[in-house]
C-alpha positions as CSV (number, residue, x, y, z in Angstrom):
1,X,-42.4,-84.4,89.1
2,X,-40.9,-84.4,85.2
3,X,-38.8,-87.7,84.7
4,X,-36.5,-87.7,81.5
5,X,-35.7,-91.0,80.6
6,X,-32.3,-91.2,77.8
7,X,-30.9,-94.1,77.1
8,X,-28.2,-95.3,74.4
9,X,-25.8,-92.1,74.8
10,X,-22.4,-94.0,73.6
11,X,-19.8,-92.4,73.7
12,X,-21.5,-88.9,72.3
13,X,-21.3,-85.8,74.4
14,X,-22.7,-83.2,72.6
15,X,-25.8,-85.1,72.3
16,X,-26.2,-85.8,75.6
17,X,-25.3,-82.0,76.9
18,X,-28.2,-80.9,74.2
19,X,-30.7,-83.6,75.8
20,X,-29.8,-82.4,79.3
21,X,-30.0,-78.8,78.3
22,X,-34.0,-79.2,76.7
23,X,-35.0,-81.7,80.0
24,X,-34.0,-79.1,82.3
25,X,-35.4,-76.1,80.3
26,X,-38.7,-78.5,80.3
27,X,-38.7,-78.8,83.9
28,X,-36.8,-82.5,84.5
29,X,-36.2,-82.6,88.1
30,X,-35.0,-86.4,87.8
31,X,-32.6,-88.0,84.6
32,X,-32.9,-91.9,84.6
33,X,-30.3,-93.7,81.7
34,X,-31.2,-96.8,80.6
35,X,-28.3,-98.0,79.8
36,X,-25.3,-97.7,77.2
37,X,-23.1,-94.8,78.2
38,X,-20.4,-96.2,76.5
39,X,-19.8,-98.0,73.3
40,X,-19.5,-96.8,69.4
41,X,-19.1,-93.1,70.0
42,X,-15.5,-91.4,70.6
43,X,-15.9,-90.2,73.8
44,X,-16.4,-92.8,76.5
45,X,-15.0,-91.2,79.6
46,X,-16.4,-88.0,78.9
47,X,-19.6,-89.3,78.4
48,X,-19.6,-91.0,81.5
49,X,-18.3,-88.4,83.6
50,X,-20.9,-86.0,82.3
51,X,-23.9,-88.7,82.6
52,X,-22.6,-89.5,86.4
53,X,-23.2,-85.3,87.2
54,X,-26.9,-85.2,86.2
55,X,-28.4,-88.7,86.7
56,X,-30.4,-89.7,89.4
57,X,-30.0,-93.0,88.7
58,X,-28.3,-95.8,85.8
59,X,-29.0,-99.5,84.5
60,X,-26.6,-101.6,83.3
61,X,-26.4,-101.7,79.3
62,X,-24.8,-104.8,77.4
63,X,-22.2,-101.9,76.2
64,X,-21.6,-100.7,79.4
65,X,-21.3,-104.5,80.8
66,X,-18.6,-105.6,78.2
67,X,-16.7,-102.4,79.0
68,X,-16.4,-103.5,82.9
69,X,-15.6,-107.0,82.2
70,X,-19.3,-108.6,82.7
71,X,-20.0,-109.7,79.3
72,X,-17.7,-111.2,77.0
73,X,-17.1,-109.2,74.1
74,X,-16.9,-112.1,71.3
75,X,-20.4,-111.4,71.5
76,X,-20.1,-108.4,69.5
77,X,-20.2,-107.5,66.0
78,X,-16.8,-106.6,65.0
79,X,-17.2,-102.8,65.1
80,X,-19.5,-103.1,68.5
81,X,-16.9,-105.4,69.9
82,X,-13.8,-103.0,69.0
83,X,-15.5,-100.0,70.3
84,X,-16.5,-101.4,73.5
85,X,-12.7,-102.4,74.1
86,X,-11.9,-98.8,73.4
87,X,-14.0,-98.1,75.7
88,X,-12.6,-100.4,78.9
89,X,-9.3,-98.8,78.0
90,X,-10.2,-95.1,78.5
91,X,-12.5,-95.9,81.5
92,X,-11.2,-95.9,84.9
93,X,-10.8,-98.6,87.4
94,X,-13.2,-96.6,89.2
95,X,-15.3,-95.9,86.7
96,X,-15.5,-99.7,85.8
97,X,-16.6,-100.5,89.3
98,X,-19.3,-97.9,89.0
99,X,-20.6,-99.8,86.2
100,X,-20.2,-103.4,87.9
101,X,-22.4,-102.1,90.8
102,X,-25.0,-100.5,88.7
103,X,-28.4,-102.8,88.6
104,X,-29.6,-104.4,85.4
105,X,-33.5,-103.0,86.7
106,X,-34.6,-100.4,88.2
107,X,-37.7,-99.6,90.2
108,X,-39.2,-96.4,90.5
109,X,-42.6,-94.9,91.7
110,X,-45.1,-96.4,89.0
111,X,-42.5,-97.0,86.8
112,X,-39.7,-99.1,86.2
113,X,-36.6,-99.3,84.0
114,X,-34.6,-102.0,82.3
115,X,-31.8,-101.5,79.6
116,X,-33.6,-104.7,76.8
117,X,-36.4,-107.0,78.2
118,X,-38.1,-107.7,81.6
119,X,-38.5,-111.2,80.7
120,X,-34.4,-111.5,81.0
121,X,-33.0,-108.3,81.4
122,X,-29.1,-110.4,81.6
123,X,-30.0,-111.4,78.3
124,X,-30.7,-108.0,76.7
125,X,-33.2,-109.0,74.2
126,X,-34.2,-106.9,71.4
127,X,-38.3,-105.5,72.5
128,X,-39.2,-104.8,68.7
129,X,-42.5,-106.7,68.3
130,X,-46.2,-106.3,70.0
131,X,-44.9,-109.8,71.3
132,X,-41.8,-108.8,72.5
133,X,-43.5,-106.0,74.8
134,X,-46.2,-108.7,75.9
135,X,-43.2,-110.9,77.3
136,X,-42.0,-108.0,79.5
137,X,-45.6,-106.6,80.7
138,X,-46.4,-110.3,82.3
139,X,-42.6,-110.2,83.9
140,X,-43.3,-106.6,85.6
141,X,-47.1,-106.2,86.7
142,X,-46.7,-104.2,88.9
143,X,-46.0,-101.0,86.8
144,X,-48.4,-99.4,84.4
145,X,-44.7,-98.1,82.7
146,X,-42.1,-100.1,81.6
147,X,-39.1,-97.9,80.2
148,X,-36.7,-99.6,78.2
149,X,-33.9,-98.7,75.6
150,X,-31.9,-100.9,73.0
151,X,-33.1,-100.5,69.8
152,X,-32.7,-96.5,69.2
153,X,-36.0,-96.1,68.1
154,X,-38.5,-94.5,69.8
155,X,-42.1,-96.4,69.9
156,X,-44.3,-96.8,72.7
157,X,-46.3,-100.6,73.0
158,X,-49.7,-99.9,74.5
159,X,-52.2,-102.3,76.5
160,X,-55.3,-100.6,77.5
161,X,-57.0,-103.1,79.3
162,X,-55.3,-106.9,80.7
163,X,-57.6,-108.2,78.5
164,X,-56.6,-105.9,75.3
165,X,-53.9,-107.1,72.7
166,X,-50.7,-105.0,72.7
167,X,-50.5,-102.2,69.9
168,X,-47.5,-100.6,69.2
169,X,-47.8,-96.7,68.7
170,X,-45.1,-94.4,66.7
171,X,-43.9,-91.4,68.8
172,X,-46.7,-88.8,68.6
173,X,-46.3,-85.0,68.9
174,X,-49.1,-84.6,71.8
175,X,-47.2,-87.5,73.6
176,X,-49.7,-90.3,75.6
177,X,-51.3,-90.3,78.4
178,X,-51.5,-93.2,80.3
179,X,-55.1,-93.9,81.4
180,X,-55.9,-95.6,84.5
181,X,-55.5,-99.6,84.0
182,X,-53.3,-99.1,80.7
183,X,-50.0,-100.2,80.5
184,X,-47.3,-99.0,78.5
185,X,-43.3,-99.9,77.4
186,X,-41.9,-97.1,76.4
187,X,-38.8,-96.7,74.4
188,X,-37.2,-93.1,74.1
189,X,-34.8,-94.0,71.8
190,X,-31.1,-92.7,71.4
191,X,-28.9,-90.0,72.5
192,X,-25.9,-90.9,70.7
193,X,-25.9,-93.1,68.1
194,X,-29.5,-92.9,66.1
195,X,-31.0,-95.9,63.8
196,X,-33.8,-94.4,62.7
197,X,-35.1,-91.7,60.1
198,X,-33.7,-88.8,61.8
199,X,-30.7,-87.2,63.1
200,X,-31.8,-86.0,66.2
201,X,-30.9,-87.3,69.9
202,X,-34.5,-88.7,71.4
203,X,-35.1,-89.2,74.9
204,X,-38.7,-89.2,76.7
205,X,-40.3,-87.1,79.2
206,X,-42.9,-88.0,82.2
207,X,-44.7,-86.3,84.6
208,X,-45.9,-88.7,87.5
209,X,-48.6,-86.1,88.2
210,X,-50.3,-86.2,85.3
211,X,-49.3,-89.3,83.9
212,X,-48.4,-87.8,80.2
213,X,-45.5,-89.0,78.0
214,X,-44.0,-86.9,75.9
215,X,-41.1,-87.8,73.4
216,X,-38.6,-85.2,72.3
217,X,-36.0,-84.9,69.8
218,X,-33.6,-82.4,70.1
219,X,-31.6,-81.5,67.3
220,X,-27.8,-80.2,68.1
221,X,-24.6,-79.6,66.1
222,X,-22.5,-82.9,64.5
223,X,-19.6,-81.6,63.6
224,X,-17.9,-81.5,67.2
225,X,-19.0,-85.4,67.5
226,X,-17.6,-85.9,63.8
227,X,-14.2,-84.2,64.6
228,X,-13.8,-86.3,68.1
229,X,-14.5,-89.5,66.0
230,X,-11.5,-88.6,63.6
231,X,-9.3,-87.1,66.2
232,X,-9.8,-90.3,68.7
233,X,-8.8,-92.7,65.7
234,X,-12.0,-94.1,65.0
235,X,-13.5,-95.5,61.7
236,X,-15.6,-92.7,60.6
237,X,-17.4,-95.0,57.5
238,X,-19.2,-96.8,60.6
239,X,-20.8,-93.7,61.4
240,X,-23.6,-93.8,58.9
241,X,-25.1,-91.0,60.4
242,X,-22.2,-88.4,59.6
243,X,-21.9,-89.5,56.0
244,X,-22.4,-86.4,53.8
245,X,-25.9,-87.4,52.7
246,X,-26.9,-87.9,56.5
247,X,-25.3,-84.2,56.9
248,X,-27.3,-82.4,54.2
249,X,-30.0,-83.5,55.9
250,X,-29.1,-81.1,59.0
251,X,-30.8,-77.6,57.3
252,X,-34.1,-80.6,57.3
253,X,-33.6,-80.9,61.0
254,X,-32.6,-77.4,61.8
255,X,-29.6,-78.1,64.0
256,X,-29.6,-75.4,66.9
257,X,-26.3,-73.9,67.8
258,X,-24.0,-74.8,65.6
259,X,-20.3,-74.6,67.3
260,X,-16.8,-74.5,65.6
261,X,-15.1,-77.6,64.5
262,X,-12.2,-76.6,65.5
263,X,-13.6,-76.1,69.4
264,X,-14.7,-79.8,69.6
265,X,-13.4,-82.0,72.2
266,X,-10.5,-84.3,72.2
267,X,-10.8,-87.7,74.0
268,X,-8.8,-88.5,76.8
269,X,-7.1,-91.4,75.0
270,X,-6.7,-89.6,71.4
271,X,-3.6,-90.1,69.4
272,X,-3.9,-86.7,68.3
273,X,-3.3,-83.8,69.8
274,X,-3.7,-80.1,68.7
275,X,-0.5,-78.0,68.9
276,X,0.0,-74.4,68.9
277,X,1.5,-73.0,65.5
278,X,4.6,-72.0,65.3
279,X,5.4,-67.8,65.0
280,X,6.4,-66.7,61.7
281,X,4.9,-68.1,58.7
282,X,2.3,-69.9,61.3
283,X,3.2,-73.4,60.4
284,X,4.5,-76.4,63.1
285,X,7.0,-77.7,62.6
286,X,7.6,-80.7,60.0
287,X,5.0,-78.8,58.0
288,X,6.6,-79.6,54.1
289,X,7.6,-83.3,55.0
290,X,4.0,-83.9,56.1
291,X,2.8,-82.3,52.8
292,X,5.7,-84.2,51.0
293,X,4.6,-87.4,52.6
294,X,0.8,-87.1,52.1
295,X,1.7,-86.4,48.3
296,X,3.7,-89.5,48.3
297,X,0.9,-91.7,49.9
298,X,-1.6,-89.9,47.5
299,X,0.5,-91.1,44.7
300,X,0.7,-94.5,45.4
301,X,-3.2,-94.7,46.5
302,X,-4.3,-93.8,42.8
303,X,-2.0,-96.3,41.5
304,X,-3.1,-99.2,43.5
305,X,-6.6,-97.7,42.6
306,X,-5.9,-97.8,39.4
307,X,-4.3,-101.2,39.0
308,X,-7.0,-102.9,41.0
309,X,-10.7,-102.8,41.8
310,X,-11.2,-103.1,45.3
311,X,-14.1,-104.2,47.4
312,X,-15.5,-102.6,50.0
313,X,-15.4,-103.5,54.1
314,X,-18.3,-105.0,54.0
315,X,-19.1,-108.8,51.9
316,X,-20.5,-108.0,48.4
317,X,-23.5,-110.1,46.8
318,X,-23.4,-111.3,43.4
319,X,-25.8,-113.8,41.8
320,X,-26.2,-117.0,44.3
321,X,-24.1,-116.0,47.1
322,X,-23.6,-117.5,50.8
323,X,-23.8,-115.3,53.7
324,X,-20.8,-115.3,56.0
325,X,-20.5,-118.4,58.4
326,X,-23.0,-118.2,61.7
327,X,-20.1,-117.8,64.0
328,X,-19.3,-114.3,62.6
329,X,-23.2,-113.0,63.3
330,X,-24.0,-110.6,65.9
331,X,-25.5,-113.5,68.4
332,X,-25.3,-114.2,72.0
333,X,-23.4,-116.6,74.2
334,X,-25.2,-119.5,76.4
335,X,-27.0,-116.4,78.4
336,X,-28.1,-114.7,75.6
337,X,-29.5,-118.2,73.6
338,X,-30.5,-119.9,76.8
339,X,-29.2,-122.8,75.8
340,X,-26.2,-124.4,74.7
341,X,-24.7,-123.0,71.1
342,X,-22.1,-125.0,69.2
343,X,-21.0,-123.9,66.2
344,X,-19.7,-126.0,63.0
345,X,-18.4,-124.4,59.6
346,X,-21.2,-124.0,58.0
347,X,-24.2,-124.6,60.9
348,X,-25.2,-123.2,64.0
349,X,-26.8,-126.0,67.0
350,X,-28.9,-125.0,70.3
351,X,-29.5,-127.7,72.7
352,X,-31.7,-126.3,74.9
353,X,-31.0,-126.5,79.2
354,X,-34.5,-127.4,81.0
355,X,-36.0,-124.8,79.4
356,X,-36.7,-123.8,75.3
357,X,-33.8,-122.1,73.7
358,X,-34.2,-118.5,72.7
359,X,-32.4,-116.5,70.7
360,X,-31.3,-114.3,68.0
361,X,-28.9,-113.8,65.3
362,X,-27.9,-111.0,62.8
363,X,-25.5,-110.9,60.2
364,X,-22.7,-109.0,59.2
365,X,-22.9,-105.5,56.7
366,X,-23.4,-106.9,52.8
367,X,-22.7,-104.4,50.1
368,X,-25.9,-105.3,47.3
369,X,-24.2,-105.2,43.6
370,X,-25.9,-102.4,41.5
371,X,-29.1,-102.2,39.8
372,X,-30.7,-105.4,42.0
373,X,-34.3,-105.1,42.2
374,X,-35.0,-108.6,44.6
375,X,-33.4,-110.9,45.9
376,X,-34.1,-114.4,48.0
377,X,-33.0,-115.7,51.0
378,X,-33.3,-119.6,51.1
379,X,-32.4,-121.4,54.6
380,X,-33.0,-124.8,56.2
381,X,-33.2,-125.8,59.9
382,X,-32.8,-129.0,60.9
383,X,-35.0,-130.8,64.4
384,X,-34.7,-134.6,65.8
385,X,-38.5,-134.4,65.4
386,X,-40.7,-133.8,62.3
387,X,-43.3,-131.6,64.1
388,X,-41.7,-130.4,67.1
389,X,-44.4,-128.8,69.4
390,X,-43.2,-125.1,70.4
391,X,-40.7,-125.0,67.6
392,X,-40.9,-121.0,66.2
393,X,-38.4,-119.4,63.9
394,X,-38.6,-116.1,61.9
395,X,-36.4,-114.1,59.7
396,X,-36.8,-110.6,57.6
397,X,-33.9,-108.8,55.9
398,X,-32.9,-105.0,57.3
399,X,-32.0,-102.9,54.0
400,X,-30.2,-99.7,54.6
401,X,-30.7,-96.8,52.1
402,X,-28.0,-94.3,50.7
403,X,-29.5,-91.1,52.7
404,X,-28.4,-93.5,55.6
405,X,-32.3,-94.8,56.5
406,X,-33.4,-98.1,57.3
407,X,-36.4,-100.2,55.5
408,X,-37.2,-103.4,57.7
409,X,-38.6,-106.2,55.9
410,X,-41.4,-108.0,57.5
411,X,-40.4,-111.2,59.6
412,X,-41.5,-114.3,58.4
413,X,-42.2,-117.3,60.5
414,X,-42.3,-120.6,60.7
415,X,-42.7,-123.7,62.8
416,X,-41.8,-126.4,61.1
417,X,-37.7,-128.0,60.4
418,X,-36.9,-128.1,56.5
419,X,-35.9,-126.0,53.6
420,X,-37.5,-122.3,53.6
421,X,-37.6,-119.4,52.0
422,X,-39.1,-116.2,50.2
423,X,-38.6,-113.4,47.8
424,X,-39.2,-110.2,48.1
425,X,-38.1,-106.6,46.5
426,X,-35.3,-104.1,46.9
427,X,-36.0,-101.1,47.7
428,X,-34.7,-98.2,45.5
429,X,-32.0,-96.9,46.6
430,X,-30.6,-99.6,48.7
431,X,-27.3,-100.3,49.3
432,X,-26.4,-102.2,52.0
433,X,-28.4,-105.3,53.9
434,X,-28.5,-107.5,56.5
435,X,-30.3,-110.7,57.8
436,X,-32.0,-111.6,61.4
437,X,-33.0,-114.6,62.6
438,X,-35.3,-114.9,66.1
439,X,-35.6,-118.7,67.4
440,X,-37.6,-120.6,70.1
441,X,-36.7,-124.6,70.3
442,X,-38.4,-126.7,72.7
443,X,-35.2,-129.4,71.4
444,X,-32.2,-129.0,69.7
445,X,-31.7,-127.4,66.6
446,X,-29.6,-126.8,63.8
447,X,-29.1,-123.3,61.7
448,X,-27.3,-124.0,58.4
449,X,-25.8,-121.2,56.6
450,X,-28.0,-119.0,54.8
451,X,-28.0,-118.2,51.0
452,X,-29.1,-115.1,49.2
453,X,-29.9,-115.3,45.2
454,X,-29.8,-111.1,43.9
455,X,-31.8,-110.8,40.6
């Protein structure tokens, strides 16, 4: 039996109809989602609909779970959080249900599945590290596989023996075969929405009999997707992946069946609507006040533009600047910290409950000024106790590229309160950044405010 395990489709049909299409003509008799149907991408409904007509079975994702009123959405970042409202409004009340009864793991024959983390799969942790994976291998042991989704980026974390550290392996051509008493957590990356270096939609392939997994990456045509995000009234500058570097890039990936813009999709919900053109000259009607409208708008755009300079969505950096208070991070609530977050202007305190507090923040886009080659972040956490046994902390800065990539700085730990900090470089290229903080506090602790100096 061929298992295909997808996960992260949001909201993107044709990228899930070109995964279905290559599992089936690769002999997939089962399709397992991890998770995320819904969320970022324009077509929520659809996707759904079209997931619920092939799967044999579905997790619960944290996208999926803010959509049907499990998880609050301030837990969002601001473009996550909008899109996942979108997303409750186009679903059903029957499609919502469908996601309130779907389990948050699932187990399968050798296998099992979980949207983040074993460890706390209502939490959905990030599984990134060789340390992350070891956390979720001593929740499950029962399963030499351990499928899980998230992060869009494909990886597989390998333990060959229980006695053997966990290495983490990059997706491999051949595939892996998992050897008798090895253990693997697999992630097959994204359908719908990709992180990585590529353009493709990823999923992952096993077959129980001979225990090999093979990852895939299908390539398939952008342009319906990029016409549904424009026609459904979503923010297409949050779509790094459609930007017209990212595009070029399609001849690289040799995009199979390219279809006609004009034959993409309209959501369910879209404000627009394509009309038939009128007879005659073939143009609707209210043609030349649109055109004389536009013109106007055009107008008064270049003056504006020309009378002021101004910034760009996301927060610029210049010289010694401080990053945007902790309560606007990407972070999670008193399930997702496991513990008790309170939040001041310029700090961020866990009190743990019984147990250490756990958890992770990262903050919003920042646009890097021009010509900076490094830059240093600078930080100080604050503990009632000088050397508080168990305390761990790390942080790295994400730097995204102008062909749309990502270049992950190393994380850097510590376990001690006070003033920290490093330097490091920029690469070329960048544009954009942001910064990530993991925690693990045995007693309460206090986040202040980050700072960022740019040379």
């Amino acid at each position: 039996m061929r298992v295909a395990f997808l996960s992260d489709i949001h909201g993107n049909v044709p990228a899930l109809e070109a995964v279905i299409g290559d599992a089936r003509a690769h002999g997939a008799s089962h399709v397992i989602c991890l998770g995320d149907t819904v969320g970022y991408g324009p077509q929520p409904a659809e996707a759904l609909d079209a997931l619920r007509a092939v799967a044999s079975a579905v997790v619960l994702g944290n996208h999926d779970a803010v959509a049907c009123g499990l998880l609050n959405p301030a837990l969002f970042n601001p473009f996550a959080r909008e899109t996942a409202e979108r997303a409750s409004l186009a679903l059903s009340p029957e499609a919502k249900a469908w996601l309130r009864g779907l389990p948050y793991v699932l187990e399968g024959d050798g296998f099992a599945c979980v949207h983040a983390s074993f460890d706390a799969p209502e939490s959905f942790r990030y599984v990134e590290t060789k340390e992350d994976a070891a956390l979720s291998l001593d929740a499950a042991p029962g399963f030499p596989l351990l499928v899980v989704g998230h992060t869009h980026i494909p990886c597989a974390f390998l333990r060959e023996t229980p006695q053997s550290p966990v290495r983490k392996l990059p997706p491999a051509p051949e595939g892996l075969l998992l050897k008798p008493g090895a253990r693997v957590v697999l992630n097959p990356g994204a359908v719908g929405f990709p992180r990585g270096d590529t353009l493709t939609a990823d999923y992952a392939l096993y077959d129980t009999v001979t225990r090999r997994i093979l990852f895939r990456a299908v390539a398939y045509d952008l342009a319906p997707y990029r016409l549904a995000v424009v026609r459904n009234g979503y923010n297409i500058l949050n779509y790094w992946f459609l930007s017209p570097s990212a595009r070029r890039r399609q001849t690289e990936q040799a995009f199979l069946n390219p279809t006609r813009a004009a034959g993409a999709p309209v959501g369910q919900n879209a404000p627009f609507h394509p009309r038939r053109p009128r007879k005659g000259l073939g143009l609707p009607r209210g043609f030349w006040p649109l055109v004389t409208l536009f013109l106007c708008l055009g107008l008064g755009s270049c003056v504006a533009l020309w009378a002021s300079d101004p910034e760009p969505a996301a927060v610029v950096l210049s010289g010694e600047s401080v990053l945007p208070p902790l309560s606007e991070w990407t972070h999670g609530g008193p399930d997702h910290l496991f513990g008790t977050p309170s939040f001041a202007a310029d700090a961020l305190t866990v009190t743990p409950q019984g147990s250490p507090a756990r958890g992770s923040l990262l903050s919003p886009l920042c646009l890097l000024p021009s010509g900076a080659e490094r830059l240093r972040l600078s930080f100080r956490v604050e503990a009632p106790e000088a050397k508080p046994q168990g305390l761990a902390y790390r942080a790295r800065v994400l730097f995204f590229l102008a062909d749309g990539s990502q270049r992950l700085d190393e994380w850097h730990r510590y376990k001690r309160p006070g003033f920290q900090g490093y330097t490091l470089r920029v690469p070329p290229d960048a544009t954009h950044l942001r910064v990530a903080f993991d925690f693990e506090a045995p007693v309460p602790i206090t986040l202040f405010r980050p700072t960022l100096r740019v040379f």
